[in-house]
PDB file of N, H, CA, C and O in Angstrom:
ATOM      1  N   UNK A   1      92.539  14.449  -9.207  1.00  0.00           N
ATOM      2  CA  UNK A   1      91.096  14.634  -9.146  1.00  0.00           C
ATOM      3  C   UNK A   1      90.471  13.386  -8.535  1.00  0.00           C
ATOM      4  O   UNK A   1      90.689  12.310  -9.091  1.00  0.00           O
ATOM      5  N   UNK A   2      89.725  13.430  -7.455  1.00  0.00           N
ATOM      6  H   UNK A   2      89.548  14.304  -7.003  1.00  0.00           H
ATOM      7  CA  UNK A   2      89.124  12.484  -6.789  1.00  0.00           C
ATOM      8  C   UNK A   2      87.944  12.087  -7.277  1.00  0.00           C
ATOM      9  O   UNK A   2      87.529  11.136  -6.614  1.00  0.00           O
ATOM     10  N   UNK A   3      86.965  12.498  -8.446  1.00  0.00           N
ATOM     11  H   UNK A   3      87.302  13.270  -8.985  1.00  0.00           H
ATOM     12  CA  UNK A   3      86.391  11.784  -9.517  1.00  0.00           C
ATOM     13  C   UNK A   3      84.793  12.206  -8.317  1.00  0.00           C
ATOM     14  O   UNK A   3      83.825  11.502  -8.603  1.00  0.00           O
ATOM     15  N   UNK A   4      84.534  13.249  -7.093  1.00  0.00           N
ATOM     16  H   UNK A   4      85.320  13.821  -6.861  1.00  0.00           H
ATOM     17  CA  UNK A   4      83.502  13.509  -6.706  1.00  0.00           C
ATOM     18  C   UNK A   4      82.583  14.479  -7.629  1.00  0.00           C
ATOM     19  O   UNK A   4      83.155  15.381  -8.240  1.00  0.00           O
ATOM     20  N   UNK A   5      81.508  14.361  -7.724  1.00  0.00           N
ATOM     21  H   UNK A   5      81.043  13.628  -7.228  1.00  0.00           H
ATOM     22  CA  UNK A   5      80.658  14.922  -8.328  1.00  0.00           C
ATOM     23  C   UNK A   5      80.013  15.892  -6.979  1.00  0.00           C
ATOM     24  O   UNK A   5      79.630  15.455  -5.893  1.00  0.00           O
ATOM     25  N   UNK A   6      80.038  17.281  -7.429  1.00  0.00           N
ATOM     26  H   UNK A   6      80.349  17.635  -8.311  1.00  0.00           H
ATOM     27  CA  UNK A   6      79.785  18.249  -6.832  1.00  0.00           C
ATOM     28  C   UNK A   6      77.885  17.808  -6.809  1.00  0.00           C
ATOM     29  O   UNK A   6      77.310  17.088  -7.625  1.00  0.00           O
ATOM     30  N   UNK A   7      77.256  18.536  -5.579  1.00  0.00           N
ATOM     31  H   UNK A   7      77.723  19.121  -4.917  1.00  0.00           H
ATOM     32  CA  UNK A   7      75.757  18.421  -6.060  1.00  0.00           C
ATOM     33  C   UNK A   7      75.014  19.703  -5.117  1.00  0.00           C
ATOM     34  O   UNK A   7      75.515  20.407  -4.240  1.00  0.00           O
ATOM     35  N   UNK A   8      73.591  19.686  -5.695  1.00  0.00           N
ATOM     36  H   UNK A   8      73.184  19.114  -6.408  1.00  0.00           H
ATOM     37  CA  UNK A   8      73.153  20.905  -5.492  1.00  0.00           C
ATOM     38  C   UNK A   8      72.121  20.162  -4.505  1.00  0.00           C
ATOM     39  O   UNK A   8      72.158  18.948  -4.301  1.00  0.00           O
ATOM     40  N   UNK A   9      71.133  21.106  -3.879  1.00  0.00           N
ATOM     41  H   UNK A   9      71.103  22.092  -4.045  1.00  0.00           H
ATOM     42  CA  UNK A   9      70.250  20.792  -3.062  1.00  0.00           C
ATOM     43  C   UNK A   9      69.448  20.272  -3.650  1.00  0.00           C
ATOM     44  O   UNK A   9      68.844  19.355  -3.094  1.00  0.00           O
ATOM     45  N   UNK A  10      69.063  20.697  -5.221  1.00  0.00           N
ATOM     46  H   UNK A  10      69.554  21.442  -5.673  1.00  0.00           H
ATOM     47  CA  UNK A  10      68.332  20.373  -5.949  1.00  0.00           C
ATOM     48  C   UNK A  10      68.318  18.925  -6.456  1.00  0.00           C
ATOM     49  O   UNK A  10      67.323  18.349  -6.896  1.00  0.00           O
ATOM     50  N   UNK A  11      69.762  18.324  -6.319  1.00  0.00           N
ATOM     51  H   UNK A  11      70.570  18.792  -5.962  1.00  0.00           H
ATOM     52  CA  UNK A  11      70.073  17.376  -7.354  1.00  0.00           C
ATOM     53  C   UNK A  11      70.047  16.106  -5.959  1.00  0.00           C
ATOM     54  O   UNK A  11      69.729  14.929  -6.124  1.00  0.00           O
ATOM     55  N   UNK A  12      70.370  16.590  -4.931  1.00  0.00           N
ATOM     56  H   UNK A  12      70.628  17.547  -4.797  1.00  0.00           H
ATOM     57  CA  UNK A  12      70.289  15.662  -3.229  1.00  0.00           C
ATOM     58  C   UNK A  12      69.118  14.731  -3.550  1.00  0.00           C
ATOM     59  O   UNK A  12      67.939  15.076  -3.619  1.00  0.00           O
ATOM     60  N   UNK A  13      69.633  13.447  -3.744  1.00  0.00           N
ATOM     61  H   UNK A  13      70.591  13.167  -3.688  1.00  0.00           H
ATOM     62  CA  UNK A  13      68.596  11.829  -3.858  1.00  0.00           C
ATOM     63  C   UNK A  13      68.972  11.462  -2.374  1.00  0.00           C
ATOM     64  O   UNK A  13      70.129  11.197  -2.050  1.00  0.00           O
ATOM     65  N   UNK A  14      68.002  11.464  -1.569  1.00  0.00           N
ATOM     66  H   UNK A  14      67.061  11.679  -1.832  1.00  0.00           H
ATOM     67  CA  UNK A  14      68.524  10.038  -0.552  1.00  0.00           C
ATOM     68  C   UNK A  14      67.173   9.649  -0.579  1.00  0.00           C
ATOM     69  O   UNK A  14      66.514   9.878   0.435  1.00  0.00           O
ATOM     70  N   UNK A  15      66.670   9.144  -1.471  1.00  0.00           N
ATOM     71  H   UNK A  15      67.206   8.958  -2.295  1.00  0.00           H
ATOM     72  CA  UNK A  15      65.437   8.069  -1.578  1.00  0.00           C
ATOM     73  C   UNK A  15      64.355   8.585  -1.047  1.00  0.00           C
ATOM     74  O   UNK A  15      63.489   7.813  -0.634  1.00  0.00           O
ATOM     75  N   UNK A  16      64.189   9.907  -0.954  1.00  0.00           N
ATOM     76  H   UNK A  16      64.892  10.534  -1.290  1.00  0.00           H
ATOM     77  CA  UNK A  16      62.928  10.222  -0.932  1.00  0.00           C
ATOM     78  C   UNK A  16      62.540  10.899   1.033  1.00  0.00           C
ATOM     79  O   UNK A  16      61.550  11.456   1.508  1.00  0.00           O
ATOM     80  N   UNK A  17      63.233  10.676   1.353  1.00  0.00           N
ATOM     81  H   UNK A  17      64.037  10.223   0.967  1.00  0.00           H
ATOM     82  CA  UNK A  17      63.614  10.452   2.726  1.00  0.00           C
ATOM     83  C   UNK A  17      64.133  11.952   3.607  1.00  0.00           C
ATOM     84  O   UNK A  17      64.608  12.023   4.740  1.00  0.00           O
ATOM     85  N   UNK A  18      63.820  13.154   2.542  1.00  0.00           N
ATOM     86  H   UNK A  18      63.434  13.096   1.622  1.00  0.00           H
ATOM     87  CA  UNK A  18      63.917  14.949   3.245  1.00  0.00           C
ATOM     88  C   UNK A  18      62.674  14.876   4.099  1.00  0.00           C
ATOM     89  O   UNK A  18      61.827  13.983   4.133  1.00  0.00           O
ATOM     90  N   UNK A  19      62.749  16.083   4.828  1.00  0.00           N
ATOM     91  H   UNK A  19      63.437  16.809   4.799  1.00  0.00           H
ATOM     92  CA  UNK A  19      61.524  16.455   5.407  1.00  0.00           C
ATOM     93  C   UNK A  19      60.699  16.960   4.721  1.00  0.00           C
ATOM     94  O   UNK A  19      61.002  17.973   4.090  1.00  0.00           O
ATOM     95  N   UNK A  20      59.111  16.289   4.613  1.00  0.00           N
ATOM     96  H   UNK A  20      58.865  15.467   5.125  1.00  0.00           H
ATOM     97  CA  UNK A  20      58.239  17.060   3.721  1.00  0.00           C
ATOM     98  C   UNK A  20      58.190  18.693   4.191  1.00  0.00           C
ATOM     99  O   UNK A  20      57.996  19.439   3.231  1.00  0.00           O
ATOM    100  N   UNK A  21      58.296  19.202   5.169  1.00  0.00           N
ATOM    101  H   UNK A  21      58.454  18.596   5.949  1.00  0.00           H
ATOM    102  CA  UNK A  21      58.166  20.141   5.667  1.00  0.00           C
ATOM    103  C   UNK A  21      59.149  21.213   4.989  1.00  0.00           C
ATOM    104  O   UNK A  21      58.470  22.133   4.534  1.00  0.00           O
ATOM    105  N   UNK A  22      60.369  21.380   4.795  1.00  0.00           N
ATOM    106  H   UNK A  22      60.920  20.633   5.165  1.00  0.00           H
ATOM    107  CA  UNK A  22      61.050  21.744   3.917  1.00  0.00           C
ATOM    108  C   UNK A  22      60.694  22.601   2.842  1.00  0.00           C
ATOM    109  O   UNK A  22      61.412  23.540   2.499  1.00  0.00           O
ATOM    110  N   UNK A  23      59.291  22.233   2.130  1.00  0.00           N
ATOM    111  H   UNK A  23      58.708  21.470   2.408  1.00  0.00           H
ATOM    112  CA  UNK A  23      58.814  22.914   0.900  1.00  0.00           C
ATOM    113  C   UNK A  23      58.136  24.165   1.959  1.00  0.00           C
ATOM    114  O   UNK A  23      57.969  25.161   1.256  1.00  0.00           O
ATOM    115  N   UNK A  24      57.880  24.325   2.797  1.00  0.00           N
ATOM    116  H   UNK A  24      58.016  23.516   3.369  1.00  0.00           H
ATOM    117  CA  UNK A  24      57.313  25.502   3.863  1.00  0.00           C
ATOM    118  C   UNK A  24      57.704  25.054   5.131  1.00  0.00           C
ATOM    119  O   UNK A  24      56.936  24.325   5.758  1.00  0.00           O
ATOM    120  N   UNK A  25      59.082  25.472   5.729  1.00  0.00           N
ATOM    121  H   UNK A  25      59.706  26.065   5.220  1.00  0.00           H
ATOM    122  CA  UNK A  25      59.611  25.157   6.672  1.00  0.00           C
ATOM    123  C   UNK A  25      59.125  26.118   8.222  1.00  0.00           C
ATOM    124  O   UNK A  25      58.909  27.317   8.048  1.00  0.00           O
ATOM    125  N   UNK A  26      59.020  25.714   9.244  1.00  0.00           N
ATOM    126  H   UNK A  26      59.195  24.740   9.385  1.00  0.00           H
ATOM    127  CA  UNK A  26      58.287  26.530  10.386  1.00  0.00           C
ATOM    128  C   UNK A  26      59.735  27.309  10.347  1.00  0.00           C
ATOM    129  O   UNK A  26      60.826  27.037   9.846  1.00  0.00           O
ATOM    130  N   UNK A  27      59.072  28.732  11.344  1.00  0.00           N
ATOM    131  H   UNK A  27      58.186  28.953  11.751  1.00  0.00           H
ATOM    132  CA  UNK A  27      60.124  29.457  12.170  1.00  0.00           C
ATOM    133  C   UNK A  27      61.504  28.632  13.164  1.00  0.00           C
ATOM    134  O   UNK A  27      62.663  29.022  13.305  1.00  0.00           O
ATOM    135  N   UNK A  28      60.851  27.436  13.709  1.00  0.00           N
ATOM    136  H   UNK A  28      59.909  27.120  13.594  1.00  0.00           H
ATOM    137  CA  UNK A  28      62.091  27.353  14.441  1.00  0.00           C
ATOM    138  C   UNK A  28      62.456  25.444  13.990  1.00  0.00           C
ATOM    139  O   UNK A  28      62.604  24.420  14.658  1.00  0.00           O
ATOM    140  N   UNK A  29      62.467  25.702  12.863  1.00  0.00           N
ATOM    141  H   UNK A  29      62.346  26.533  12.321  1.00  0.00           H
ATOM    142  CA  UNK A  29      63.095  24.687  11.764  1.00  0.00           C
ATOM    143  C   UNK A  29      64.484  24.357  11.667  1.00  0.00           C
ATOM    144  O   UNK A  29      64.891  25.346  11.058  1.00  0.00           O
ATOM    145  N   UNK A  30      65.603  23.548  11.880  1.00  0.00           N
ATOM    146  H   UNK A  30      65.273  22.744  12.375  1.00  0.00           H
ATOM    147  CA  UNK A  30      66.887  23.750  12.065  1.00  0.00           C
ATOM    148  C   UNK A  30      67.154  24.381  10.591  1.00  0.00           C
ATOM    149  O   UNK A  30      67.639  25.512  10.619  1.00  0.00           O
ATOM    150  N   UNK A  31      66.919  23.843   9.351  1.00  0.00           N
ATOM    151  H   UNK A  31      66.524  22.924   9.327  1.00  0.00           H
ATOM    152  CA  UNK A  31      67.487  24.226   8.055  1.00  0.00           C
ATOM    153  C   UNK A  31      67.167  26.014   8.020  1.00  0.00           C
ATOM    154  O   UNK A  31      67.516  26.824   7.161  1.00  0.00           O
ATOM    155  N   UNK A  32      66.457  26.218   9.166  1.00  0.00           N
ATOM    156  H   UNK A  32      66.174  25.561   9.864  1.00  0.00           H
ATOM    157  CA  UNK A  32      66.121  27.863   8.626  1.00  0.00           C
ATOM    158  C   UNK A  32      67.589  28.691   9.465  1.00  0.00           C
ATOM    159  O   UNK A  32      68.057  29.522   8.686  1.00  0.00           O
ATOM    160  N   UNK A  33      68.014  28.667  10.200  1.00  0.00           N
ATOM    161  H   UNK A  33      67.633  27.992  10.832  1.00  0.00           H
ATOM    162  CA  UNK A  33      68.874  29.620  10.885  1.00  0.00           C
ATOM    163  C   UNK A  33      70.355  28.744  11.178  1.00  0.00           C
ATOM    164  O   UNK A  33      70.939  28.541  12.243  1.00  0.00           O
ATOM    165  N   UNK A  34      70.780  28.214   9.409  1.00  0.00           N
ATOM    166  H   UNK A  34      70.306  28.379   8.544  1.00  0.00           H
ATOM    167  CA  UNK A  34      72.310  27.425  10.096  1.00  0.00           C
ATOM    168  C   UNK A  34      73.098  27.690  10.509  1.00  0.00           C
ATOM    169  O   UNK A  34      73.908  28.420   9.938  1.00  0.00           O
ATOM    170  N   UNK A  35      73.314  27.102  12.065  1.00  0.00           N
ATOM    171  H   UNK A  35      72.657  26.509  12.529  1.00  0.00           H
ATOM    172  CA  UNK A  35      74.697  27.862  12.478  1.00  0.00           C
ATOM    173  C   UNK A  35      75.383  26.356  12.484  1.00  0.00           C
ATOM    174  O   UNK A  35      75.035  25.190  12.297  1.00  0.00           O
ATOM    175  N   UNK A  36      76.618  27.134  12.827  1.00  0.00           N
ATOM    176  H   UNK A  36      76.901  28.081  12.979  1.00  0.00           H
ATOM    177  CA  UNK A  36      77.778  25.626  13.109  1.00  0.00           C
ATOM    178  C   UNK A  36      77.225  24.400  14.175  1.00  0.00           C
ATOM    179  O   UNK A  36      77.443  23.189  14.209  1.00  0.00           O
ATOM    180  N   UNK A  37      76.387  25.332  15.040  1.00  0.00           N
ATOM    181  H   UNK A  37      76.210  26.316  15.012  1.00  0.00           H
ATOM    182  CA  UNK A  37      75.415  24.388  16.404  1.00  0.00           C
ATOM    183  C   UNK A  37      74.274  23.589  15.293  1.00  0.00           C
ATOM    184  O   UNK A  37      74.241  22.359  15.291  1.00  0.00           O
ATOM    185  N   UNK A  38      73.624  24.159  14.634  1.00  0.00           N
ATOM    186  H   UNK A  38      73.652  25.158  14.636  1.00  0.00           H
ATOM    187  CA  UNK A  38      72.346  23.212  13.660  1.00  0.00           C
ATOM    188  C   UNK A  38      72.828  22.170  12.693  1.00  0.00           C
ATOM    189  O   UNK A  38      72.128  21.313  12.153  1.00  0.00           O
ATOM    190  N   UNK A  39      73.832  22.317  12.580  1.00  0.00           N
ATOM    191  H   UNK A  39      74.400  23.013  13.019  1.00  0.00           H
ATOM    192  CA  UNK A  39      74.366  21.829  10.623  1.00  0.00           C
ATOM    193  C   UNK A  39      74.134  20.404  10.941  1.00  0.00           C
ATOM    194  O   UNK A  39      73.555  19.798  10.040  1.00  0.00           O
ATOM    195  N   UNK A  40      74.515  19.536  12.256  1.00  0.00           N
ATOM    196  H   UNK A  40      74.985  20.028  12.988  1.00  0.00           H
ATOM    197  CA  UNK A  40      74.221  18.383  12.683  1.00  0.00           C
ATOM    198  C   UNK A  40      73.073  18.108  12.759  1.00  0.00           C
ATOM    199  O   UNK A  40      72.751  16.975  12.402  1.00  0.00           O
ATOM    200  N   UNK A  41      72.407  18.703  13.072  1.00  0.00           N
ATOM    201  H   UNK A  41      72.668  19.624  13.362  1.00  0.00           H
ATOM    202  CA  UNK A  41      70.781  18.427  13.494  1.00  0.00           C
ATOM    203  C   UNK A  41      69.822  18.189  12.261  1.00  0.00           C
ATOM    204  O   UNK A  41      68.875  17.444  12.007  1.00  0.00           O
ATOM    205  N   UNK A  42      70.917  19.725  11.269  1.00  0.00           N
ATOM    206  H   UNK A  42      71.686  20.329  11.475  1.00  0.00           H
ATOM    207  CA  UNK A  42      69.488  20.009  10.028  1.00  0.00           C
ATOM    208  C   UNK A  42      69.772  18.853   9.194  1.00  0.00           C
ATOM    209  O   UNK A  42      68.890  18.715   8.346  1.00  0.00           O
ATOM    210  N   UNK A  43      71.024  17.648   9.106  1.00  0.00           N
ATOM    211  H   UNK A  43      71.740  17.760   9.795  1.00  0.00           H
ATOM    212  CA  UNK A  43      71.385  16.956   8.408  1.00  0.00           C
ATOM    213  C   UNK A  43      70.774  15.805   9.001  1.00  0.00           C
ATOM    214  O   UNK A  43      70.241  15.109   8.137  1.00  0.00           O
ATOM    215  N   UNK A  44      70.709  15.549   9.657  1.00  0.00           N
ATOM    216  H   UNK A  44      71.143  16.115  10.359  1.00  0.00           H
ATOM    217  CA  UNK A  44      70.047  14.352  10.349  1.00  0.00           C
ATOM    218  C   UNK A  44      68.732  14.669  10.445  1.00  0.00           C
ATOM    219  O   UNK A  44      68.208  13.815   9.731  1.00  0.00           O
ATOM    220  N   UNK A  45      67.841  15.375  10.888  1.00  0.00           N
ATOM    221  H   UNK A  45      68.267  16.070  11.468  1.00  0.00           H
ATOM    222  CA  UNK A  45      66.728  15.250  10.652  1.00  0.00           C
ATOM    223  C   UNK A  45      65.779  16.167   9.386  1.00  0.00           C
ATOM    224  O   UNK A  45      64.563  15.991   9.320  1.00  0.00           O
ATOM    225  N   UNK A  46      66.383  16.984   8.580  1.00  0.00           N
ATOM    226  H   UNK A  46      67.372  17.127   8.634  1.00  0.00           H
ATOM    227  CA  UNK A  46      65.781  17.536   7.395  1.00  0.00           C
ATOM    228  C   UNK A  46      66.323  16.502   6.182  1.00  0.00           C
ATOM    229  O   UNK A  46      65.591  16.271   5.220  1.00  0.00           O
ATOM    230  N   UNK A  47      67.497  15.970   6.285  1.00  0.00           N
ATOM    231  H   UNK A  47      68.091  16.157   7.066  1.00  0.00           H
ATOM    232  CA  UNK A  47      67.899  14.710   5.089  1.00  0.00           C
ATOM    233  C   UNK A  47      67.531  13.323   5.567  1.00  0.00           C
ATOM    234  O   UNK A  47      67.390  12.436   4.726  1.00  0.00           O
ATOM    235  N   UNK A  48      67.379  13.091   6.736  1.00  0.00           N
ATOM    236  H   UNK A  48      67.493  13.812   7.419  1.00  0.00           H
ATOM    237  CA  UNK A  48      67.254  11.867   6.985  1.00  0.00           C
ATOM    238  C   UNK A  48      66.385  11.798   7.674  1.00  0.00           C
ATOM    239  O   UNK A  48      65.427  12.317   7.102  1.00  0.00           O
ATOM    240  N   UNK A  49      65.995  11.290   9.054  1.00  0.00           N
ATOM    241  H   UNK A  49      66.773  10.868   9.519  1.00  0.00           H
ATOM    242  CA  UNK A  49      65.515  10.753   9.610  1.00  0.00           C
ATOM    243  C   UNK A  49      63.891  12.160  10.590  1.00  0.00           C
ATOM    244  O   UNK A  49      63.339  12.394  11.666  1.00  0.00           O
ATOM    245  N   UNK A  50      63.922  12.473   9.532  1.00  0.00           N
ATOM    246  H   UNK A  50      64.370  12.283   8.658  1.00  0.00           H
ATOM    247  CA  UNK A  50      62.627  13.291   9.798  1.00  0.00           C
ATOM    248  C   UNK A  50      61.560  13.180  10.866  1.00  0.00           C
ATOM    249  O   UNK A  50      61.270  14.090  11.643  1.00  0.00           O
ATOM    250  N   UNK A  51      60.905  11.767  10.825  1.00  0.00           N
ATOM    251  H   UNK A  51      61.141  11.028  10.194  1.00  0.00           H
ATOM    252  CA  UNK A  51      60.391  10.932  11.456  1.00  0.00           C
ATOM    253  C   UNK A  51      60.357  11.143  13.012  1.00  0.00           C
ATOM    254  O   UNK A  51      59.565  11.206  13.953  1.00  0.00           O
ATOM    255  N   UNK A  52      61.630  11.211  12.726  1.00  0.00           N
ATOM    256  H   UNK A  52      62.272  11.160  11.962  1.00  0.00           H
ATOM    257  CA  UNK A  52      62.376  11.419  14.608  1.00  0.00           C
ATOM    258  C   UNK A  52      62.622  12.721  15.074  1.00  0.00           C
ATOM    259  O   UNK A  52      63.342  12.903  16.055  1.00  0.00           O
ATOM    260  N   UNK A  53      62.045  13.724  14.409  1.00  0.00           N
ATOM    261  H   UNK A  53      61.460  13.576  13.612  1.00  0.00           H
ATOM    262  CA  UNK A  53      62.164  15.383  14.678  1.00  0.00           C
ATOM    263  C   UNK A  53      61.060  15.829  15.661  1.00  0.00           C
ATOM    264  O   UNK A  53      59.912  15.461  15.412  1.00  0.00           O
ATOM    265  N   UNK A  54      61.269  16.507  16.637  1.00  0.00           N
ATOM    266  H   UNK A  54      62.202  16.807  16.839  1.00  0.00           H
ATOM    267  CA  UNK A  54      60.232  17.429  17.942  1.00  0.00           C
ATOM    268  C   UNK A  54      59.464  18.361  16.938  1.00  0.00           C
ATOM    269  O   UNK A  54      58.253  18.577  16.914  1.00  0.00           O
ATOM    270  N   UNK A  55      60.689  18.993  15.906  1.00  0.00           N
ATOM    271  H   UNK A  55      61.674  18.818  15.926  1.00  0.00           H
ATOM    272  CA  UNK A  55      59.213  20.015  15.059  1.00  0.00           C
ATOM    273  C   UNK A  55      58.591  19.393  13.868  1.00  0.00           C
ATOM    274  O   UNK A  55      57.538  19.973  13.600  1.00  0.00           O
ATOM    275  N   UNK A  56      58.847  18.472  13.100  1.00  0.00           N
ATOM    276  H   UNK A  56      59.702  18.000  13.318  1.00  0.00           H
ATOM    277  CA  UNK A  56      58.036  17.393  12.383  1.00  0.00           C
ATOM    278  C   UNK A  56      57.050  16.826  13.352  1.00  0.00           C
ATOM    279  O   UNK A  56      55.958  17.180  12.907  1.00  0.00           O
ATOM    280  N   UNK A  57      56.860  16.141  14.430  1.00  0.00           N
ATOM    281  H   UNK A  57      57.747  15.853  14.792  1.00  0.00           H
ATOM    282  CA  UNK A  57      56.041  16.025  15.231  1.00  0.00           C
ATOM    283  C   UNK A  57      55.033  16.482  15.634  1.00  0.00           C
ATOM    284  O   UNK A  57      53.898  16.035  15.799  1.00  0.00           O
ATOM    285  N   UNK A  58      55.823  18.043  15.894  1.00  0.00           N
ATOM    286  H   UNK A  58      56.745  18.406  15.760  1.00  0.00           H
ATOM    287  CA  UNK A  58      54.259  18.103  16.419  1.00  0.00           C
ATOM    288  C   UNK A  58      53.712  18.730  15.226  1.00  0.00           C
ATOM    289  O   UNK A  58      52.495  18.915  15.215  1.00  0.00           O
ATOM    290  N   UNK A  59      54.508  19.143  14.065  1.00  0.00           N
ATOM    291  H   UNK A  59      55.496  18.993  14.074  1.00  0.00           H
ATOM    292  CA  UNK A  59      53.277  19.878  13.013  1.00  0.00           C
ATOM    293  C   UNK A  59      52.693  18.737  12.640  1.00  0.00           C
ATOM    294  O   UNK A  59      51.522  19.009  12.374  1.00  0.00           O
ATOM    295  N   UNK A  60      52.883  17.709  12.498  1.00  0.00           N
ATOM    296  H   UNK A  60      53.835  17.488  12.714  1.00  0.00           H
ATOM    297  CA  UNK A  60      52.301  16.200  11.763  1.00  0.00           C
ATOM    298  C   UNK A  60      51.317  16.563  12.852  1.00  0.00           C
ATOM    299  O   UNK A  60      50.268  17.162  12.612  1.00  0.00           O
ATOM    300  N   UNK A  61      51.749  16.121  14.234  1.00  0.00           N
ATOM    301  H   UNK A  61      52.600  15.634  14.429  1.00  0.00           H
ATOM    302  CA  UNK A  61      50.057  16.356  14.768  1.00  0.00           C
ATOM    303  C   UNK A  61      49.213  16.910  15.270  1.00  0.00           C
ATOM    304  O   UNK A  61      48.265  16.503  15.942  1.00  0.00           O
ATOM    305  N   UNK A  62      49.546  17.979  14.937  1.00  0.00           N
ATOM    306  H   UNK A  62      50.316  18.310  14.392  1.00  0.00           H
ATOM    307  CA  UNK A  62      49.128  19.177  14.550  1.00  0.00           C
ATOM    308  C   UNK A  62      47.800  19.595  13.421  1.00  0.00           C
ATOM    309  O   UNK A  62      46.749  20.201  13.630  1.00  0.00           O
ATOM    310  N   UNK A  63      48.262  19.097  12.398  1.00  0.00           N
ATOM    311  H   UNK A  63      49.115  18.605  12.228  1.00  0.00           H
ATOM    312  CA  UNK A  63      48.161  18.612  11.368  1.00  0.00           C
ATOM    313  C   UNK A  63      46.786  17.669  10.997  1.00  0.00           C
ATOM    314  O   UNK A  63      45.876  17.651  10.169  1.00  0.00           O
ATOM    315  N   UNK A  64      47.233  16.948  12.100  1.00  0.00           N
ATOM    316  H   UNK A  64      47.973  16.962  12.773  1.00  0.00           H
ATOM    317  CA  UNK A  64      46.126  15.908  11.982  1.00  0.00           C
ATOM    318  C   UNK A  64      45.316  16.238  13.262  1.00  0.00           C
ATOM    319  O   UNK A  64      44.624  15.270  13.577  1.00  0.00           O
ATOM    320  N   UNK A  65      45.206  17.094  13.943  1.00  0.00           N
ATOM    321  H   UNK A  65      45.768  17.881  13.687  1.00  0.00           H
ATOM    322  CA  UNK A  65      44.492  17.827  15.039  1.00  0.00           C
ATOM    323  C   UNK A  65      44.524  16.798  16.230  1.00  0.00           C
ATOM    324  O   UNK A  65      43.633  16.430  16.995  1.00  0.00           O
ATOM    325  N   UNK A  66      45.861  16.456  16.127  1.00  0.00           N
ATOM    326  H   UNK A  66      46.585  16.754  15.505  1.00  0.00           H
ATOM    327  CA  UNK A  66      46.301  14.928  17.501  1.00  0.00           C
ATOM    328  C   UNK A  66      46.314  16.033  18.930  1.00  0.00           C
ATOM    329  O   UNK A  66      46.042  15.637  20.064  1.00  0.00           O
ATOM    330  N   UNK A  67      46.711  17.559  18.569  1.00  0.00           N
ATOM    331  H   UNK A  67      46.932  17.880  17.648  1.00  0.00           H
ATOM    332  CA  UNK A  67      47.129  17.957  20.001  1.00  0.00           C
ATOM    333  C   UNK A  67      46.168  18.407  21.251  1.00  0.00           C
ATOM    334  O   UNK A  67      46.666  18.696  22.339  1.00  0.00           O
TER     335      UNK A  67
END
């Protein structure tokens, strides 16, 4: 036994750092339609680095009526 602790989406800590968007994700959201092509994408930018996402972008400014 390699002593890993299984975890749920629910239980996923990385400091706060998901996409707020997530709680109401758009139509062309990577986490909405995973294929083997998204799983990279939705992990890097729905767990991490959000910030740096084309559809976080523009709903942020969007959002803030930047467009």
């Amino acid at each position: 036994m390699t002593g890993l602790k299984q975890q749920t989406f629910d239980s996923f800590d990385n400091g706060g750092k998901m996409c707020p968007i997530l709680d109401d994700p758009q139509p062309n959201c990577y986490c909405i339609d995973m294929t083997s092509m998204k799983i990279l994408y939705a992990v890097k930018y729905c767990l991490r680095d959000f910030r740096e996402c084309d559809i976080y972008q523009r709903v942020f400014k969007k959002d803030r009526n930047m467009l």
